[in-house]
C-alpha positions in Angstrom: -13.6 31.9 -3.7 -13.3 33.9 -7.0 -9.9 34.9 -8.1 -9.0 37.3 -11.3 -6.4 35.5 -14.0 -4.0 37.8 -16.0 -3.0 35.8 -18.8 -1.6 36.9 -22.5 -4.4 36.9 -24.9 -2.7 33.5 -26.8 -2.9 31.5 -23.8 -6.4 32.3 -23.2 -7.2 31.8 -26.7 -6.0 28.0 -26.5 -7.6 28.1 -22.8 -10.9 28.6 -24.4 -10.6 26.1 -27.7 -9.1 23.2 -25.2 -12.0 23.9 -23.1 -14.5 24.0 -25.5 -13.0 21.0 -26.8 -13.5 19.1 -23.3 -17.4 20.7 -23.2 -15.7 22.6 -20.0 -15.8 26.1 -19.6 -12.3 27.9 -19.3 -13.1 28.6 -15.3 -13.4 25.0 -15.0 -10.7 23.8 -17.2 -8.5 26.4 -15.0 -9.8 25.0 -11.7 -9.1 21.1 -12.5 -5.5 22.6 -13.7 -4.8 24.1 -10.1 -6.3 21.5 -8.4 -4.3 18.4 -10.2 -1.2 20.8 -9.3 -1.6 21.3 -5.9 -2.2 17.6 -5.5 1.5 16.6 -6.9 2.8 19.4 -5.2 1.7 17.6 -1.7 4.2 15.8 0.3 4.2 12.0 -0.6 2.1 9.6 2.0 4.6 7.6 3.7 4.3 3.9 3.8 5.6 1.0 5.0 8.7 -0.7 3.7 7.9 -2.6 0.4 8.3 -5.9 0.8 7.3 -8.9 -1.2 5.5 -12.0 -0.7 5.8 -14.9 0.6 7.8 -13.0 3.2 9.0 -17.2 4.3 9.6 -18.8 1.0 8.2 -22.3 0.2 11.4 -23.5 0.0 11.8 -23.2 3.9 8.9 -24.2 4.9 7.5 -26.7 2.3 4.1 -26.3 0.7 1.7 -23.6 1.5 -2.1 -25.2 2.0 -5.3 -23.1 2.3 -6.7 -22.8 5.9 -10.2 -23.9 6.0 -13.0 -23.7 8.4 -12.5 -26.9 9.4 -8.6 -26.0 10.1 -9.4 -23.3 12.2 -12.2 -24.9 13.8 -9.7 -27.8 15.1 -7.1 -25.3 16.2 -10.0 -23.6 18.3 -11.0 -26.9 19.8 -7.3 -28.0 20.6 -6.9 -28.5 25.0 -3.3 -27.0 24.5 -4.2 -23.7 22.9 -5.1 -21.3 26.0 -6.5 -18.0 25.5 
C-alpha cells in the first residue's frame, strides 16, 4: 500500500540526513518508524504467573541429584509402577 506524508519541510529535512545516515531511504526509514510503533502499541501477550525456581526448595527436600538414563530406566523396570 502507498500512502502520501505531509510533513513540515524541517522534519523531512532530518528525515532524509538520518536516513542517509542509516544507507535507508526516507520511505524506508518511515516504514520501520510505523512499524516499531504499531508493535508497542499492541496489547501485551499474557503469560503465566512468574514464578521462580526451585518451585520446592532444597531445604525441604534435601539435595537435588541429576536423573540419569539409568534412573529412569529403573523406574521403568519397577513391578509397582503400573501404567
Amino acid at each position: 500500500m502507498q500512502a502520501t506524508v505531509d510533513l513540515p519541510e524541517a522534519v523531512l529535512r532530518q528525515l532524509e540526513m538520518l536516513a542517509r545516515r542509516e544507507g535507508a531511504t526516507p520511505g524506508d526509514l518511515i516504514r520501520r518508524i510505523v512499524e516499531d510503533h504499531v508493535a508497542r502499541s499492541q496489547p501485551p501477550v499474557a503469560r503465566g504467573p512468574n514464578v521462580s525456581l526451585p518451585l520446592i526448595p532444597a531445604s525441604e527436600t534435601g539435595p537435588i541429584r541429576p536423573v540419569t538414563g539409568k534412573d529412569v530406566d529403573e523406574l521403568l523396570s519397577d513391578d509397582r509402577l503400573t501404567a
